[in-house]
ZAZA-705696 format. One record per residue (C-alpha): residue number from 1; x, y, z. Coordinates in nm, 3 decimals. Last residue first. Layout:
! ZAZA-705696
> seq:xx:yy:zz
> NUM:X:Y:Z
...
This chain:
! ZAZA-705696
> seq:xx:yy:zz
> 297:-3.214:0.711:5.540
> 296:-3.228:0.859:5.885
> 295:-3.542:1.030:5.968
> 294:-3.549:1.390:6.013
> 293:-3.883:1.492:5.833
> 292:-3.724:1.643:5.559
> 291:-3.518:1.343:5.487
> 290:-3.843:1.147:5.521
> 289:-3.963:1.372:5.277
> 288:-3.647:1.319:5.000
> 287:-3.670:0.933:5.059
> 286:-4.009:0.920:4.968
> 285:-3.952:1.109:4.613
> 284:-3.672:0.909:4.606
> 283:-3.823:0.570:4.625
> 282:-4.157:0.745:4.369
> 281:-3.869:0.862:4.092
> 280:-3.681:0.452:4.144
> 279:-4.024:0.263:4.077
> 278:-4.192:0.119:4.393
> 277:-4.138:-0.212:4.474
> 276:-4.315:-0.510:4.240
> 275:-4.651:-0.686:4.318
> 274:-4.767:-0.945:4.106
> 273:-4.579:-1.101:4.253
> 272:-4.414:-1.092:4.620
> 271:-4.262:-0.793:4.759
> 270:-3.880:-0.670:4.883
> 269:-3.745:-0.386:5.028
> 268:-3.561:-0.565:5.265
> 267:-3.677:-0.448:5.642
> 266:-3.669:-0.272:5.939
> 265:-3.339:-0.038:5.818
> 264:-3.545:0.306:5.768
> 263:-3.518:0.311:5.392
> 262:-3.644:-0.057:5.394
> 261:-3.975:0.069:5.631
> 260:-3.987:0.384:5.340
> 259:-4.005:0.111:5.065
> 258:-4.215:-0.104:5.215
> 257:-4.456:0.168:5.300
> 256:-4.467:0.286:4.952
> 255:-4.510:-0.137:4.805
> 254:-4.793:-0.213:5.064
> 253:-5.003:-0.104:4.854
> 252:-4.996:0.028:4.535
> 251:-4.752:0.273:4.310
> 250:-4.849:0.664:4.386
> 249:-4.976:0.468:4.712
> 248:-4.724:0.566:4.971
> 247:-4.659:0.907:4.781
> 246:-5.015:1.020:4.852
> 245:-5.002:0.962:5.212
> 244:-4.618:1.124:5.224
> 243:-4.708:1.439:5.077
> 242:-4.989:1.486:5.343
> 241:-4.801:1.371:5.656
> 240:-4.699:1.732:5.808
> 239:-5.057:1.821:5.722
> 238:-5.211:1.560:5.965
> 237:-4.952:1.651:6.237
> 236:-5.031:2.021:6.216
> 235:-5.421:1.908:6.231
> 234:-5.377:1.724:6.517
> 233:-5.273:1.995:6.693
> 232:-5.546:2.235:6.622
> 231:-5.812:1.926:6.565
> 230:-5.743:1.903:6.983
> 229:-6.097:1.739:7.023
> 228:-5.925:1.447:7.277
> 227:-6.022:1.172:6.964
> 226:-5.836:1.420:6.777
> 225:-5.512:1.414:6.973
> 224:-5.529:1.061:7.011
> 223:-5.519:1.008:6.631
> 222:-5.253:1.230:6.581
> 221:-5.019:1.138:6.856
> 220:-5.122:0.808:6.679
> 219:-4.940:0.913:6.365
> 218:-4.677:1.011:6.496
> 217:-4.550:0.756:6.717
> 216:-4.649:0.436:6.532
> 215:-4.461:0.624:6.224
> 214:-4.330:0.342:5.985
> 213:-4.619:0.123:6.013
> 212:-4.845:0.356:6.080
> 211:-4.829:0.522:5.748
> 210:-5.068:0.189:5.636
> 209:-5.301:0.255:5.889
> 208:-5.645:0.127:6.023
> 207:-5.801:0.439:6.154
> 206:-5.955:0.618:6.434
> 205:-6.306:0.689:6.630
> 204:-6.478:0.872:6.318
> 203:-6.706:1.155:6.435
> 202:-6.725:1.420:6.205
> 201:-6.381:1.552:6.282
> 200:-6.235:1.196:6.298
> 199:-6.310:1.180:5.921
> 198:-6.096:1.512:5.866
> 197:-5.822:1.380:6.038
> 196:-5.837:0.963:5.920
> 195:-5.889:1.108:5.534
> 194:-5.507:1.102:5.440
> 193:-5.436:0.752:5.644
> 192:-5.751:0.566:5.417
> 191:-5.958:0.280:5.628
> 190:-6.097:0.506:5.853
> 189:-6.317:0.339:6.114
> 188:-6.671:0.397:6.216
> 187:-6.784:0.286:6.550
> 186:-7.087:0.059:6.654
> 185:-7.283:0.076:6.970
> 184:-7.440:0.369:6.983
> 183:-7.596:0.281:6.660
> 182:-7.521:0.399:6.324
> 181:-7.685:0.717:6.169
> 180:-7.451:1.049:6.195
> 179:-7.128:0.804:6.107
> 178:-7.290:0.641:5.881
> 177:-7.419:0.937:5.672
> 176:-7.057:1.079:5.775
> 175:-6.913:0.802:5.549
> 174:-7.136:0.829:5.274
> 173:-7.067:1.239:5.241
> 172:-6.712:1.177:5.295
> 171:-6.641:0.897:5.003
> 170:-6.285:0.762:5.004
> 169:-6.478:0.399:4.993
> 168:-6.237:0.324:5.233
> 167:-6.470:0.263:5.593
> 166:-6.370:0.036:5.810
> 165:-6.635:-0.067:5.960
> 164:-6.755:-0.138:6.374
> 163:-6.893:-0.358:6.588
> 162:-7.050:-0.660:6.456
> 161:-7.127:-0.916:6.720
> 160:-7.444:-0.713:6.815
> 159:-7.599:-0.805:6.444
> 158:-7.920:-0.668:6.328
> 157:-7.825:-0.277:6.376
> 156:-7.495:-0.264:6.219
> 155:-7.591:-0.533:5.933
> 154:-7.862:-0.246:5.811
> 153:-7.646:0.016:5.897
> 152:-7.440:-0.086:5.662
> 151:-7.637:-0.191:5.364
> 150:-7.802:0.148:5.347
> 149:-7.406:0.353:5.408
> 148:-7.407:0.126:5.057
> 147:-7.124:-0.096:5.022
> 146:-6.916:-0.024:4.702
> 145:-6.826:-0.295:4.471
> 144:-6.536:-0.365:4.260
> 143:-6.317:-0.496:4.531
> 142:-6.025:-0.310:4.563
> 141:-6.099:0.075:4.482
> 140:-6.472:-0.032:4.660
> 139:-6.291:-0.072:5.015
> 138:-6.528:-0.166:5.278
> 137:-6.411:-0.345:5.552
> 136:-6.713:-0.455:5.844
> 135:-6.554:-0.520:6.159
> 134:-6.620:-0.818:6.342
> 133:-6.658:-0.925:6.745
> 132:-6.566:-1.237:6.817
> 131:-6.846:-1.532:6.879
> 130:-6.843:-1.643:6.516
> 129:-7.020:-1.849:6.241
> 128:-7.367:-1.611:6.313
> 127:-7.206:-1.300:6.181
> 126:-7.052:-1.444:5.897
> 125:-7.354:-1.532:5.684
> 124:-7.573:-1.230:5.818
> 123:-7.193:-1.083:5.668
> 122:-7.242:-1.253:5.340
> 121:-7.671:-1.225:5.365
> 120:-7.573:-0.857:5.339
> 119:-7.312:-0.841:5.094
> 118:-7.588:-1.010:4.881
> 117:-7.841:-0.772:4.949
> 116:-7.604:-0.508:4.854
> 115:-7.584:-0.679:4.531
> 114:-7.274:-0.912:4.455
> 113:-6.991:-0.816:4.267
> 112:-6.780:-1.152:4.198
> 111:-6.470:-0.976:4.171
> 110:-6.460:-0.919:4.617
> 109:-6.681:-0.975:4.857
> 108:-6.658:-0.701:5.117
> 107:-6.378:-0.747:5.362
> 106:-6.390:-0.894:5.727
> 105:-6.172:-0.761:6.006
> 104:-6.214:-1.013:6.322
> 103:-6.163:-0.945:6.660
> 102:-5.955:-1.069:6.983
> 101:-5.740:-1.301:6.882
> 100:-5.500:-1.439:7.117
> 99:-5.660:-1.801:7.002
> 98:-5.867:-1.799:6.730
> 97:-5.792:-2.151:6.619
> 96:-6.024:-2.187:6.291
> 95:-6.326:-2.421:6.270
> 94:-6.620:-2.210:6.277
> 93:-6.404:-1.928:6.124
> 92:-6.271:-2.086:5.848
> 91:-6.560:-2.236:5.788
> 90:-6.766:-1.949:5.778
> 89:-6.555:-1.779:5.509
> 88:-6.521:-2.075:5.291
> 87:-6.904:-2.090:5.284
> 86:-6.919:-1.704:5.207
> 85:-6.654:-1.790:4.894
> 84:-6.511:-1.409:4.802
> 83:-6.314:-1.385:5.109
> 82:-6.249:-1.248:5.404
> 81:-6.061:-1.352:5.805
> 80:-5.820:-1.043:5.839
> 79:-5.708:-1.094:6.218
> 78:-5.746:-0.836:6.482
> 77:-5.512:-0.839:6.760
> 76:-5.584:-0.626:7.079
> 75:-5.273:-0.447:7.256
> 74:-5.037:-0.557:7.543
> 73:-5.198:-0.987:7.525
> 72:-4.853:-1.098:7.516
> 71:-4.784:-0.914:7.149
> 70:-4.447:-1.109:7.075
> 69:-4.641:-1.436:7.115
> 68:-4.983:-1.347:6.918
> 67:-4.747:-1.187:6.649
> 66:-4.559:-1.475:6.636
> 65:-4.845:-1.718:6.624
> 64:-5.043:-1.502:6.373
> 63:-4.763:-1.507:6.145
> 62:-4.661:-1.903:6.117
> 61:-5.025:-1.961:6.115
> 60:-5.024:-1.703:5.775
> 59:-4.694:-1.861:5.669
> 58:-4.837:-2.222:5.645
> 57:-5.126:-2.104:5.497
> 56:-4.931:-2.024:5.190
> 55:-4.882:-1.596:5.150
> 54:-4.950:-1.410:4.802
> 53:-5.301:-1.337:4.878
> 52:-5.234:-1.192:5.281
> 51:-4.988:-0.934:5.105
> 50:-4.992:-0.795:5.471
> 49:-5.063:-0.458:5.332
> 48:-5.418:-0.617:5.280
> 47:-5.505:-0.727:5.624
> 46:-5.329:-1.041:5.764
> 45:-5.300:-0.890:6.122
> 44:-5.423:-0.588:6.214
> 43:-5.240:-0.438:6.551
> 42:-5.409:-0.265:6.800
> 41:-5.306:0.041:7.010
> 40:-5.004:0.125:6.821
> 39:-4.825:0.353:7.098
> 38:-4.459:0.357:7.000
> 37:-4.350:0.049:7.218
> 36:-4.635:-0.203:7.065
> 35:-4.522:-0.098:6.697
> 34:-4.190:-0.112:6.748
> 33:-4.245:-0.435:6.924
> 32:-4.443:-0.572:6.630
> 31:-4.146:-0.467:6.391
> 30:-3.893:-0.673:6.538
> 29:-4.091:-0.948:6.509
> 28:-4.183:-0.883:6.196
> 27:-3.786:-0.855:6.103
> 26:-3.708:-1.212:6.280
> 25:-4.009:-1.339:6.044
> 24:-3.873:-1.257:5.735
> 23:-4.111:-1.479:5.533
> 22:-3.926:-1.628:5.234
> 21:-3.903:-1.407:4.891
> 20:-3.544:-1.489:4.855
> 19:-3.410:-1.094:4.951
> 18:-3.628:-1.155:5.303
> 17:-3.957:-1.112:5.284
> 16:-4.134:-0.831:5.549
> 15:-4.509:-0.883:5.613
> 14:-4.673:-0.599:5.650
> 13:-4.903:-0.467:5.980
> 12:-5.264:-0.287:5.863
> 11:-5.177:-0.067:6.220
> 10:-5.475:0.029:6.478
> 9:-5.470:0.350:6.587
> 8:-5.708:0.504:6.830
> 7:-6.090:0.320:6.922
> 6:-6.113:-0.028:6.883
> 5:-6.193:-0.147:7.225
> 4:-6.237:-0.496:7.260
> 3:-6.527:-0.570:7.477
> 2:-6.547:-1.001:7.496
> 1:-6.852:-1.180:7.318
C-alpha cells in the first residue's frame, strides 16, 4: 500500500452539465486546473457533489480519465467507490481499473440501515478487496445511520489499509472522541466546510470541501494556516466564509456551489433530477456575498 498524504484540502469536485444535461467535460477540465493552480492538495472524485447517482458509468470512466490526465500525478486522486450492496462494492474494486488513483473514499451504507456491526463487516468487507488506502465517510444527514466513534475505531485499529474518515455527522463531542482515541496512524477528516476550523482545533488534519470548489485559494490558506497552529489567522478566514457555508446548502448539495461556480463563469448552472438549482432568494443571497467578497458576478 503506497503513503498518500491526506492532510490540507481536499475538494468534493462537481460535475458541470452543459444547458442539455450532457457532461461538460471541457468545463471540468478547466476546473481541475483551477483547482491544482490554487493549492487544492487532493482532489475527490465522484463524491457526492459530483451527483455520482445521476451519472451512467460511461460518464464516471469518462471523468476519472480526464481528471487522471489533467491532474499528471500533481496532487493525489481519491475516487468515491460506496454503496449500499457490500458485494457490489468489492467487486467493483477487485475488478475496477484504479489507475492514477491513489485512495479510496467509501460511504456508510446507505437506506438499508444496518447496525454498527453491520457497517463493520461492510468495511472488514471492503478492506480486504483492495490494496489502496480507504477513508471511512460518515454522513448520517444522508444515509440514515450514524457511525458510532465505537464502530470507528474499531475498523481504524483492525485494518492498516484504512487511513482516515471523513467525519459529517456535524457532531463535535463524537468527532473529538475519535480524534483523542484513533491510532497514530489514522487521521480525522471534516466532511462539513463550517466545522473544518473548529474541528482542526482539536486535532482534525483538514477537510473534504464543497466551498473549495469556488475558493481553492481561500479556503486552503485556511486549512494550512491551522494545520501551522495560526487559529488567529485562520480564524479571520473561517468567519469571512460563515454566511456563505450556510447559504451553499440552504437548498442541497451541490446545487449552492453550482450556483456560485455559474456566477463566477466556470460553469452552466445546471443539475440533474431530482436535483433542481437553487431558488432565485438563495442565487441572490449568494450573489450579494460574493459581491462583498470581491468576486466578479
Amino acid at each position: 500500500m503506497a503513503d498518500i498524504n491526506l492532510k490540507g484540502m481536499g475538494v468534493a469536485l462537481i460535475t458541470p452539465f452543459k444547458e442539455d444535461e450532457s457532461v461538460d467535460y471541457e468545463a471540468l477540465g478547466k476546473l481541475v486546473d483551477y483547482q491544482v493552480q490554487n493549492g487544492t492538495d487532493y482532489l475527490v472524485v465522484l463524491g457526492t457533489t459530483a451527483e455520482t447517482p445521476t451519472l451512467t458509468e460511461e460518464e464516471k470512466r469518462n471523468i476519472i480519465k480526464l481528471v487522471v490526465t489533467r491532474v499528471r500525478g500533481r496532487v493525489p486522486i481519491v475516487l468515491g467507490v460506496g454503496g449500499n450492496c457490500t458485494r457490489n462494492v468489492v467487486e467493483q474494486l477487485r475488478t475496477g481499473d484504479f489507475d492514477g488513483i491513489d485512495a479510496v473514499l467509501s460511504v456508510v451504507p446507505y437506506y438499508n440501515k444496518p447496525s454498527q456491526e453491520g457497517i463493520y463487516q461492510h468495511y472488514k468487507a471492503i478492506a480486504g478487496a483492495t490494496r489502496l488506502p480507504i477513508v471511512l465517510y460518515n454522513v448520517p444527514g444522508r444515509t440514515g445511520v450514524n457511525m458510532t466513534a465505537e464502530t470507528t475505531l474499531r475498523i481504524a485499529r483492525e485494518f492498516d489499509n484504512v487511513i482516515a474518515v471523513k467525519e459529517a455527522s456535524g457532531n463535535i463531542t463524537q468527532m473529538d472522541d475519535i480524534i483523542k482515541n484513533k491510532p497514530a496512524r489514522f487521521n480525522v477528516i471534516s466532511g462539513d466546510d463550517g466545522v473544518t476550523f473548529p474541528l482542526m482545533t482539536l486535532g482534525a488534519v483538514g477537510v473534504i470541501s464543497v466551498i473549495g470548489n469556488a475558493f481553492p485559494r481561500e479556503f486552503s490558506r485556511m486549512v494550512r494556516l491551522a494545520l501551522a497552529g495560526d487559529y488567529d489567522s485562520a480564524r479571520t478566514i473561517h468567519h469571512s466564509f460563515t454566511e456563505l457555508f450556510s447559504l451553499l446548502f440552504v437548498d442541497g448539495n451541490p446545487a449552492g456551489v453550482k450556483s456560485m461556480l455559474s456566477m463566477m463563469g466556470f460553469i452552466e448552472n445546471k443539475l440533474r433530477l431530482p436535483l433542481v438549482p437553487t431558488r432565485i432568494v438563495t442565487y441572490e443571497k449568494i450573489r450579494d456575498v460574493l459581491r462583498q467578497l470581491s468576486i466578479k458576478c
